[in-house]
DOZA-50390 format. One record per atom (N, C-alpha, C, CB): x, y, z. Coordinates in pm, whole numbers, plus 32768, in hexadecimal, padded with zeros to 4 digits. Glycine has a CB too. Layout:
N
XYZ;...
***
This chain:
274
80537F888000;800080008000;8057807D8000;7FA280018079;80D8805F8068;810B80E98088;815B80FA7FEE;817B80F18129;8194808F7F8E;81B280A77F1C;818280EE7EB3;81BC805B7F00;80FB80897E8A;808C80DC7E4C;80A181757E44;800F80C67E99;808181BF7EEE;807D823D7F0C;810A827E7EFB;804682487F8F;8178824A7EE8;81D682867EBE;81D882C87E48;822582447EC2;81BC82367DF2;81B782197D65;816182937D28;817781827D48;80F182997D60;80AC83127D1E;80DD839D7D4C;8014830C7D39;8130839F7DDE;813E844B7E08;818D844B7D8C;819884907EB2;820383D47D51;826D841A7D06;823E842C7C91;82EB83DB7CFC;819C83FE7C31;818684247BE4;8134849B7BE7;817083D47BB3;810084DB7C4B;80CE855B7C5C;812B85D47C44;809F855F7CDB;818685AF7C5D;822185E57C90;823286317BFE;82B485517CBD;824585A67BAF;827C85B27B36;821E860A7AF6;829585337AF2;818585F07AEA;812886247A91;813B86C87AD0;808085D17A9C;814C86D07B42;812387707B57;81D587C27B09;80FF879B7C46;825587437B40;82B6877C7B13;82B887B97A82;830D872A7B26;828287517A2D;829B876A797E;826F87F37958;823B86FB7915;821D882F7999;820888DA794E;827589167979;817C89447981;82BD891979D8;832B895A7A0B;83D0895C79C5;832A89207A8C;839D88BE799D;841088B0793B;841988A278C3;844B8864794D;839D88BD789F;83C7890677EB;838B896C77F0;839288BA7750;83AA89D1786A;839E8A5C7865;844D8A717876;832B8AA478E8;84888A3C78DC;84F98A4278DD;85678A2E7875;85018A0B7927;853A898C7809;8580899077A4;853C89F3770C;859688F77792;84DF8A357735;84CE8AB776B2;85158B0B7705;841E8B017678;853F8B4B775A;85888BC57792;86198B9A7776;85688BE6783A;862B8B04775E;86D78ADA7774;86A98AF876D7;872E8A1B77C3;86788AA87680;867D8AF475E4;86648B7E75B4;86238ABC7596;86488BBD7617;86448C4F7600;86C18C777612;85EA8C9D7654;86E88C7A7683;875C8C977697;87D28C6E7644;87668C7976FF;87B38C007607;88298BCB759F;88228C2074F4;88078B037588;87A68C3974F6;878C8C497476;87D68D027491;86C98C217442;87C28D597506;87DB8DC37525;88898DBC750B;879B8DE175B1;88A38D64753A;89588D6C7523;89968D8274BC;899F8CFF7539;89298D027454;895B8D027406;89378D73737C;89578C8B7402;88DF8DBF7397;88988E2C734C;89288EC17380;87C08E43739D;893A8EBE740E;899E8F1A7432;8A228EF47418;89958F3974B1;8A378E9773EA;8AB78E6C7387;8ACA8E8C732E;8ACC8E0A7362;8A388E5E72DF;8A3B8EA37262;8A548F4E722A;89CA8E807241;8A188F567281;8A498FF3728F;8AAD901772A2;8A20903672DE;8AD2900372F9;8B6F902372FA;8BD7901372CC;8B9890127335;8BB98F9D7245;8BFB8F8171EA;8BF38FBB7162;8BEF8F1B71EB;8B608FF6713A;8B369058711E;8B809110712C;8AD09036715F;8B6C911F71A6;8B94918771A6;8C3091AF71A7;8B5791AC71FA;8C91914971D8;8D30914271A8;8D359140713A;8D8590DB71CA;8CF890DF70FE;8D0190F67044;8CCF915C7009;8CBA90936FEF;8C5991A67032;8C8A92357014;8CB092AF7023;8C7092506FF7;8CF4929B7098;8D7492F370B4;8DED92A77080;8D8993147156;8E129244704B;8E8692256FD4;8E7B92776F55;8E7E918B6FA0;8DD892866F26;8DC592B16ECA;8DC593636EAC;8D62926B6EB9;8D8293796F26;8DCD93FF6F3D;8E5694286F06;8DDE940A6FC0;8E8493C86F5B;8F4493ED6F59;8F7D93EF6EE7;8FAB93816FA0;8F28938A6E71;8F4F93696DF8;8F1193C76DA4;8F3392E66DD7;8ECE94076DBC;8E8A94A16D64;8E3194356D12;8F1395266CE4;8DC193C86D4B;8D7193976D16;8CE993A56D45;8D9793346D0B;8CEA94466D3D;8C5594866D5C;8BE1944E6D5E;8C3594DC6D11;8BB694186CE0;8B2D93EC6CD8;8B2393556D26;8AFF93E66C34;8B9693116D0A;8BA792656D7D;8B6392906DE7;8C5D92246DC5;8BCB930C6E41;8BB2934E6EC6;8B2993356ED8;8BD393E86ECF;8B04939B6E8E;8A5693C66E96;8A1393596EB6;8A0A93FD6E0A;8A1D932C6E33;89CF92906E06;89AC922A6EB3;8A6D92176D80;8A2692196EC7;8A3B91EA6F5D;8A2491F16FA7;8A6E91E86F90;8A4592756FF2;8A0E92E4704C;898C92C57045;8A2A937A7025;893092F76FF6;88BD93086FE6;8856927E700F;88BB93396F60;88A491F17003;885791447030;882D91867098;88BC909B705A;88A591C27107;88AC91C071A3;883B922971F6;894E91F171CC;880691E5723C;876E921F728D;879C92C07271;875491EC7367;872D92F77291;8749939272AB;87B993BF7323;86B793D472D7;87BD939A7361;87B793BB7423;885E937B7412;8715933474B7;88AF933673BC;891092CA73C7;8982933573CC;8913924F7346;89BE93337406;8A5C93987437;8A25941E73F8;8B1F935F73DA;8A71944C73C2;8A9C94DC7375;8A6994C072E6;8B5595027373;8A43944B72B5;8A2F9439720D;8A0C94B571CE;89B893D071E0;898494E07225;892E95407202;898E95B071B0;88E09577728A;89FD95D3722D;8A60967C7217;8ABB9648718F;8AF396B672CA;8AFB95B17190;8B5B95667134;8AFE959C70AA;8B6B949E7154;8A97956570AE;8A579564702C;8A54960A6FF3;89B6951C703F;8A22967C702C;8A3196DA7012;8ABB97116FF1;89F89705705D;8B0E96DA7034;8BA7972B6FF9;8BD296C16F83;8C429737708B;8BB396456F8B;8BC595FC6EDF;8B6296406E74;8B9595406EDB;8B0296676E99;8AE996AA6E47;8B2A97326DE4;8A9E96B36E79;8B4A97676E66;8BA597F16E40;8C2B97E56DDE;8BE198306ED0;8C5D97636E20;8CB8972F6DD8;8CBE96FC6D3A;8CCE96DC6E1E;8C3C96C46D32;8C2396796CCA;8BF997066C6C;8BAC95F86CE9;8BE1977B6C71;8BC7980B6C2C;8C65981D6C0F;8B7498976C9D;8C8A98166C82;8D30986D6C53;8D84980A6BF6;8DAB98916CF5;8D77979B6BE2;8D8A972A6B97;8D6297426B16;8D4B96BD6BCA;8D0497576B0B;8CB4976F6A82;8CBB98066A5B;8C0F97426A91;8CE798306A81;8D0298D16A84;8CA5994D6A7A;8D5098E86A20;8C37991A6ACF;8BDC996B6AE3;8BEA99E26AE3;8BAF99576B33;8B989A506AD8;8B8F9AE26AE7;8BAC9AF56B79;8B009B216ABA;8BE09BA86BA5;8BD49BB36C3A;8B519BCE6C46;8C299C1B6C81;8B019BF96C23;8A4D9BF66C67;8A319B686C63;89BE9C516BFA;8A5E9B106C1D;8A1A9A646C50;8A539A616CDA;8A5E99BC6BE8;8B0F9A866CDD;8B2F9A736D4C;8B229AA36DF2;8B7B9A766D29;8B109AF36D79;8ACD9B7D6E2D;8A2B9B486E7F;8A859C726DD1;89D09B1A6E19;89589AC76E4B;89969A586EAE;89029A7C6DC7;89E399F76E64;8A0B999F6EA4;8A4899546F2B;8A2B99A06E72;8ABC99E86F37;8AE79A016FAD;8A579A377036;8B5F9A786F85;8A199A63701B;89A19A95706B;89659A1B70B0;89309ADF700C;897B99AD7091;8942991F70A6;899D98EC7100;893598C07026;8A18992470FA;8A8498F67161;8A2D98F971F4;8B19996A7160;8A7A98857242;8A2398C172F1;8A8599307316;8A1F9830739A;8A63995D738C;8A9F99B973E6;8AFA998E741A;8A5F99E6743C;8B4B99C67460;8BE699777484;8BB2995D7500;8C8E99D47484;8B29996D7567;8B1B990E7615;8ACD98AA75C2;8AAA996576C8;8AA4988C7538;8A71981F7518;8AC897AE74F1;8A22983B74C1;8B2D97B8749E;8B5D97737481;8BF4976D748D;8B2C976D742F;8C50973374D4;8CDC972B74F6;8D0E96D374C3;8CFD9722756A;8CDF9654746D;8D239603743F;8D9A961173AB;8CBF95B47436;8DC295917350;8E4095AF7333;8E4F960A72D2;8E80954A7317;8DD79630729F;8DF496977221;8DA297237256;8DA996537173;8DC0973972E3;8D8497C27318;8E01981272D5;8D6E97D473DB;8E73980972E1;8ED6987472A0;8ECE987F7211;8F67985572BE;8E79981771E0;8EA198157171;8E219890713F;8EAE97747132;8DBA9872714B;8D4798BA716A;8D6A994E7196;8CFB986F71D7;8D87996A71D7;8DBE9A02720E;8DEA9A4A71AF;8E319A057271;8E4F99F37197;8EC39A487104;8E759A43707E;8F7799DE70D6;8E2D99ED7070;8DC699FE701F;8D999A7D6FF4;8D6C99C6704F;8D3D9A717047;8CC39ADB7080;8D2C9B5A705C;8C869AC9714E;8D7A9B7170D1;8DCE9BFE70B2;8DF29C33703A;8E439BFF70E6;8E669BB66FC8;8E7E9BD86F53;8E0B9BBE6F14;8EE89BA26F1F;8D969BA56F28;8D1B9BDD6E94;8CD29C5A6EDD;8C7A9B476E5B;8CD19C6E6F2F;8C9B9CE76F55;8D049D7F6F32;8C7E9CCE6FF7;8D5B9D696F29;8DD99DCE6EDC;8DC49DC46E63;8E779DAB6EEC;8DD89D4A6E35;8D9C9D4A6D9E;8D4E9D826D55;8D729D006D83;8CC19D816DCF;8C619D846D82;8C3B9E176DBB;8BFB9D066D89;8C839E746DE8;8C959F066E01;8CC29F456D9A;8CE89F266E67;8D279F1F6D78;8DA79F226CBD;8D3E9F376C67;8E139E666C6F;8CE49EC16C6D;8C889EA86BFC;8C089EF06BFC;8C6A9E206BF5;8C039F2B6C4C;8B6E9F886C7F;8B9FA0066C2F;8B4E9FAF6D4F;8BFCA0456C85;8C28A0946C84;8C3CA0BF6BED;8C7AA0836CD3;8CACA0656BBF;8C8FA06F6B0F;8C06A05D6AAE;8CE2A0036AD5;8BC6A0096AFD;8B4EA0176ABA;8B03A0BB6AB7;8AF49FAC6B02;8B08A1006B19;8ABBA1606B68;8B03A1CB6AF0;8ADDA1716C2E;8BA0A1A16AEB;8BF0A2386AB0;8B8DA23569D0;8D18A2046AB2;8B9DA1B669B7;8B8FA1B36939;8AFAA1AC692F;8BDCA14A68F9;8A92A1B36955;89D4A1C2696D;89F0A2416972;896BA17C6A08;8A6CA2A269F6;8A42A32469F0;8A5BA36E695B;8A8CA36C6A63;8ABBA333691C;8B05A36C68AB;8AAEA345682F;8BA1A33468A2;8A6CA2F86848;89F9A2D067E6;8980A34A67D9;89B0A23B6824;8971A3346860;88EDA3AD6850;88FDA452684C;888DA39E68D2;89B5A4626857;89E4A50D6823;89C7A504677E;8AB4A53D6844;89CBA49F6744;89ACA4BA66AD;88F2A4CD667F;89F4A4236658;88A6A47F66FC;8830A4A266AB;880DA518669C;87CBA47066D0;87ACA5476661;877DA5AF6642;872AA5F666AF;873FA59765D6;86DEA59666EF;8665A5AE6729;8664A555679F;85F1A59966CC;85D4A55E6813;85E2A50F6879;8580A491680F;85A4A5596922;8550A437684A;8511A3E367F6;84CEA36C686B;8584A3A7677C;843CA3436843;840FA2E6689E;845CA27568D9;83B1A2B7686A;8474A266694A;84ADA1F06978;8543A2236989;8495A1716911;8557A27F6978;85F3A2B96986;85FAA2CE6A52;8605A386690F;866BA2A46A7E;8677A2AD6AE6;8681A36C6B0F;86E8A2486AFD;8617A38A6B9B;862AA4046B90;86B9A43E6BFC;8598A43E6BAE;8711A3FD6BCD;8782A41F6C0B;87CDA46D6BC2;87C5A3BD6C31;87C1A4336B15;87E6A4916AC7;87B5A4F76A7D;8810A4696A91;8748A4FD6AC3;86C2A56D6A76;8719A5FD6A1D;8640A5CB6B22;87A1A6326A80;87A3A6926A72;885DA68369F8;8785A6DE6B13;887FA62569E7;88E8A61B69BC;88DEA5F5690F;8928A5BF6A19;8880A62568E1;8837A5ED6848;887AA65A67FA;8770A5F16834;887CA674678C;88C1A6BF6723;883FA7336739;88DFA6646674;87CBA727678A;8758A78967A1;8782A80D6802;86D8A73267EA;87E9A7D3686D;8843A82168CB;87C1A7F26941;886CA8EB689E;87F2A85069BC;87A5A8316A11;8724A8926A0D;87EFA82D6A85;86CAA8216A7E;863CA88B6A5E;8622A8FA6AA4;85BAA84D6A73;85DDA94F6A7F;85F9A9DF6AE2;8590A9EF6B32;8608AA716A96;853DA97A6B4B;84DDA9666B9E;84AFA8C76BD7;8479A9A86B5C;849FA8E66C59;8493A8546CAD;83F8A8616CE5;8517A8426D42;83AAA82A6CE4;8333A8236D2B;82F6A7826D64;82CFA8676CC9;82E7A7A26DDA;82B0A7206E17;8226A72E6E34;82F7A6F56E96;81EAA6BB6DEB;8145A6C56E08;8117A6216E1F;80E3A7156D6B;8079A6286E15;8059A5A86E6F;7FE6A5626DF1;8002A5D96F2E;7FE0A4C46DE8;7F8AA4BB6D96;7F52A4576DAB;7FA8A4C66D2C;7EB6A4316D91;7E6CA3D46DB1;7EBAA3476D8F;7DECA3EC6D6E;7EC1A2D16DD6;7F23A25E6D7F;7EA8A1F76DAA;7FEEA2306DC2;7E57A1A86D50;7DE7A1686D41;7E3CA0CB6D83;7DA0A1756C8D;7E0CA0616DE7;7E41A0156E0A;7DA59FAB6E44;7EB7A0546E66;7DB09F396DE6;7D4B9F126E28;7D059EFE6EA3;7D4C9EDB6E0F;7C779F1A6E91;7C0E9F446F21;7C129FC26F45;7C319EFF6FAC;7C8EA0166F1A;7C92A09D6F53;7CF4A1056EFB;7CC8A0906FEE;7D0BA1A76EF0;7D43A1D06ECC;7D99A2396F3C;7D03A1E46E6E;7E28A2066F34;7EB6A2536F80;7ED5A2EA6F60;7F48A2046F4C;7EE7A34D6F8C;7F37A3A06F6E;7FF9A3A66F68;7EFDA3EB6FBA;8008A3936EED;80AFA3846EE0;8101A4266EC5;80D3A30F6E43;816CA4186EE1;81C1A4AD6E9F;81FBA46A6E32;824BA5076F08;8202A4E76DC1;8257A4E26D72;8296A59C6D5A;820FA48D6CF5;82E7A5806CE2;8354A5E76CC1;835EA6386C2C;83D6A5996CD2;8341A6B86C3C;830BA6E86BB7;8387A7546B9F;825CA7326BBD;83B9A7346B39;8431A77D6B06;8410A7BF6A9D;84A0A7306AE5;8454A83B6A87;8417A8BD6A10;8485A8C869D7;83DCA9616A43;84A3A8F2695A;8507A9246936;84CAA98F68AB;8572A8A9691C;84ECAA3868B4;84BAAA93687A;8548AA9B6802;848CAB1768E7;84E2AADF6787;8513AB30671A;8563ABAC676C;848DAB6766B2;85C4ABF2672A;85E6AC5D675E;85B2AD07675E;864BAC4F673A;852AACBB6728;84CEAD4B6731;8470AD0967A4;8468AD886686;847DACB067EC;8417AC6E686D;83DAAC3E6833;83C3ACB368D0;8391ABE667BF;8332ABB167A3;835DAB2E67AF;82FFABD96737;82FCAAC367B9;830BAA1067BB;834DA9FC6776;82A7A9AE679F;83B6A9AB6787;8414A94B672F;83FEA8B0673A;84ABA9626758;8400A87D67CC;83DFA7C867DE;83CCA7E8688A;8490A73067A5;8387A7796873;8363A764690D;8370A6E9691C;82DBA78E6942;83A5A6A8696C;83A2A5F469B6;8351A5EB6A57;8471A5B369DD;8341A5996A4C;82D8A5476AC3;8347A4D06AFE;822AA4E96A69;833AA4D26B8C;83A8A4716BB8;8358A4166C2D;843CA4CA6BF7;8339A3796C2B;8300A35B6CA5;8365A2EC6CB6;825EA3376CAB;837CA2D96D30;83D8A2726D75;844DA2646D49;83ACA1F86D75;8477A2BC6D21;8510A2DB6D07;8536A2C66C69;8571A2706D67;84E2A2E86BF4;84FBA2B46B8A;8470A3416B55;84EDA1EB6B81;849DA3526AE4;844EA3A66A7C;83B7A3446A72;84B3A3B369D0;834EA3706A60;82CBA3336A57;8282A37A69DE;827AA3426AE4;82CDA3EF69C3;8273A4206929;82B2A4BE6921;8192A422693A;82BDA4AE6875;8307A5486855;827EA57F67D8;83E1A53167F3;82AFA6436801;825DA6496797;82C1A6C46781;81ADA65367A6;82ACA6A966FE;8315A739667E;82A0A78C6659;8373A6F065B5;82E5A8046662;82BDA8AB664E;82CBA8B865B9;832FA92766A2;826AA8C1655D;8294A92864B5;824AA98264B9;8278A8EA6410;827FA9D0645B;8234AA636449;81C4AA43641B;8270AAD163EA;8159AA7E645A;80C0AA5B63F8;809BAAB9637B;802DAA6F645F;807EAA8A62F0;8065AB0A62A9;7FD7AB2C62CA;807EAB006209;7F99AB0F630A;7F1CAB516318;7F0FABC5638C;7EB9AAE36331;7F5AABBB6433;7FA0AC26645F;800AAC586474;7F8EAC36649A;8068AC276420;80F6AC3B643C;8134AC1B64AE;8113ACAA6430;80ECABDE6544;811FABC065A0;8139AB406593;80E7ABE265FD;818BAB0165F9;81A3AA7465DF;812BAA416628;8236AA376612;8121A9AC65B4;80E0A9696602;811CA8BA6616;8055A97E65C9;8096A846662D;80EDA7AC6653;8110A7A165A4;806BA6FB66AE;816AA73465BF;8176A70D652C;8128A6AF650B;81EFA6E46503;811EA671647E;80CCA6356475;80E9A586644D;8089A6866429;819BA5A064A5;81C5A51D648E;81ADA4B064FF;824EA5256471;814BA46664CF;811AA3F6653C;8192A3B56546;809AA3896513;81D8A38764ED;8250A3336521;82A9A35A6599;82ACA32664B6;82A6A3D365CA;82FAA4166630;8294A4536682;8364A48165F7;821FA437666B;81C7A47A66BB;814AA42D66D6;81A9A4F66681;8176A39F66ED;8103A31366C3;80D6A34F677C;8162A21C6693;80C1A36767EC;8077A3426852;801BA3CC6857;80D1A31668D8;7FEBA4206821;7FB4A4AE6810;7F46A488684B;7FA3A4F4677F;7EC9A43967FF;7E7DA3EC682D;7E5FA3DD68CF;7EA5A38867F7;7EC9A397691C;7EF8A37569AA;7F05A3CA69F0;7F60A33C69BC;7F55A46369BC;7F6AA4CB6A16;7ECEA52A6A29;7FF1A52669D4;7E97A53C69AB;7E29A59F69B5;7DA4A558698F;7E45A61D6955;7DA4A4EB6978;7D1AA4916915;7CD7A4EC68BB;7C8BA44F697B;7D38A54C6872;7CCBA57E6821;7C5CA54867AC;7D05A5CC67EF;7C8DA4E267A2;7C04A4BF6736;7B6FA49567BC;7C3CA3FA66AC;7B8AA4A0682F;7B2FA4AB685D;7AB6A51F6846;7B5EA4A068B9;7AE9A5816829;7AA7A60B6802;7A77A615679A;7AECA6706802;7A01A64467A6;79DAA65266F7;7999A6E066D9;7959A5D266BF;79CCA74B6722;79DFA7C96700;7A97A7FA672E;795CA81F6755;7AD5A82F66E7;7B4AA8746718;7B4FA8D6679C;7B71A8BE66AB;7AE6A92B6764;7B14A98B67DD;7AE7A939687C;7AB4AA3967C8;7ACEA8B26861;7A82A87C6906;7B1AA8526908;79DCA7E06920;7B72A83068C6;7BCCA7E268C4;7C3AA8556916;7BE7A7A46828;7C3BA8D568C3;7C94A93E68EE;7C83A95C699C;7C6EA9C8688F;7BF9A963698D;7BBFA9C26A1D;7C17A9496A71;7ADBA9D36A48;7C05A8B26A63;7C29A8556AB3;7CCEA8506AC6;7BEDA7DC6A7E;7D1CA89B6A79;7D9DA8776A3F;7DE7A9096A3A;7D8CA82969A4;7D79A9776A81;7DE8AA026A5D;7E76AA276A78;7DBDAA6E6A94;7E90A9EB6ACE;7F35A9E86B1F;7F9FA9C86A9C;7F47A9496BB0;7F38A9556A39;7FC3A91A69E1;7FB6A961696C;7FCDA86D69BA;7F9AA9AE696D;7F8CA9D768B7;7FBBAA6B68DC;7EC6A9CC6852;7FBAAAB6686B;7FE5AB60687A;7F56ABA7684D;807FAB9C67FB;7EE9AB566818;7E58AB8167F3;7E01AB3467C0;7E51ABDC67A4;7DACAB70679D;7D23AAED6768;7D57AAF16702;7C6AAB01675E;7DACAB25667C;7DB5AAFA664B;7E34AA80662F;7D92AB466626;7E7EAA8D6679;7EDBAA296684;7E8CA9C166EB;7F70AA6566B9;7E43A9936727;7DFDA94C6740;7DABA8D066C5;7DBCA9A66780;7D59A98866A9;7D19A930660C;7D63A8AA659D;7D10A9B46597;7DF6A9186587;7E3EA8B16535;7E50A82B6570;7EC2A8DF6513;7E66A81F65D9;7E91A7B46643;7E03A75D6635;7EB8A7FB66F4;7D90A785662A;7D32A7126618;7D15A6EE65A8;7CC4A71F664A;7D20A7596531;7D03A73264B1;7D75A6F16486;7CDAA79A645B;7DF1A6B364B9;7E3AA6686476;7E1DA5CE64B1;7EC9A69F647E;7DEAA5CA652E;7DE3A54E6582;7D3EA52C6516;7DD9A56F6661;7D10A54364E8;7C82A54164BB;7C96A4DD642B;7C3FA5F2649C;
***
């Protein structure tokens, strides 16, 4: 009897043991399979830092990139093989100057290509000062030959045009339509007179760039100047005053007296938009 009752405690034993132990042997295969996945990696990631060393950029990457997000430094590695792999191929300094920006910060990253990274960064940022800078000198020397200011012309050089500078600056405010609602924005109204004072050109400047020009000719109907009637240099007219909204002139003038020298230079100004 007292056997029997053995016999079964030790098969109770067993039945309650067995969940315990193929919970235990999936955690021992977890754990094995974990080793061997962090091996892999690490065999992984030496091989591409060989490839690094060997100026085999894209391997690097390629490599780098298997390994989890979160896995050493890959993340910072991959960004400076990148940089590398530009200067290799002989990228522009604006590819390179983006590039470097991707670098981490030096309390982020200290590992083996932090110096390398630094000196980086420094010599394309000199570089790409050289290259500004010259860019900036030959744009300015570009726009001493135009004639005129012109849409989309940066208004930095408004005043350096073969037009000379303007002999009038005015800052005013204008409705700027933005869906659900309409903003009040500034912009910049530049004059430049004949040497008997009458209109010669006027430019419009919003957010730092010309937004619309209009040219002064003599009118033969009053001899004063009026707009010209070249839409190509004067395509946003429309935008500034909506005159084809009007369908009498003088409603147009009364609305518009500040810009004209009279109704009849007004007049012309609608009968050409017409």
């Amino acid at each position: 009897m007292k056997k029997n009752i053995l016999i079964l405690a030790a098969l109770i034993a067993v039945v309650l043991a067995a969940p315990f132990l193929i919970i235990k042997a999936d955690e021992a295969i977890q754990i094995k399979n974990a080793e061997f996945k962090e091996k892999q990696n690490n065999v992984c990631y030496e091989k591409a830092g060989e490839c690094m060393d060997a100026g085999e950029y894209d391997e690097a990457i390629e490599l780098l990139e298997k390994l989890p997000g979160n896995y050493e430094d890959a993340e910072y590695i991959i960004r400076y093989a990148k940089f590398c792999k530009a200067v290799q191929n002989e990228e522009g300094i604006e590819e390179l100057h983006k590039l470097i920006w991707n670098f981490p910060k030096e309390d982020k990253y200290s590992g083996k290509y932090a110096e390398e990274m630094k000196s980086a960064k420094e010599d394309t940022e000199v570089q790409y000062e050289k290259y500004m800078a010259q860019k900036e000198k030959e744009e300015e020397e570009k726009m001493r030959k135009k004639d005129e200011p012109y849409k989309g012309m940066k208004e930095k050089y408004i005043n350096i045009t073969l037009l000379g500078r303007a002999k009038e600056k005015r800052t005013e405010h204008y409705w700027r339509d933005t869906p659900g609602k309409r903003t009040q924005d500034i912009q910049y109204r530049y004059m430049w007179y004949n040497s008997n004072g009458t209109k010669k050109f006027m430019a419009f400047c919003r957010n730092g760039r010309v937004s619309s020009v209009v040219e002064f000719v003599p009118s033969t109907a009053s001899r004063k100047n009026s707009y010209s009637g070249n839409t190509s240099r004067n395509n946003t007219r429309k935008d500034m005053y909506d005159v084809q909204d009007y369908d009498d002139p003088e409603d147009f003038y009364y609305d518009h007296a500040d810009e004209f020298d009279d109704i009849q230079d007004a007049e012309d100004y609608w009968e050409e938009a017409q």
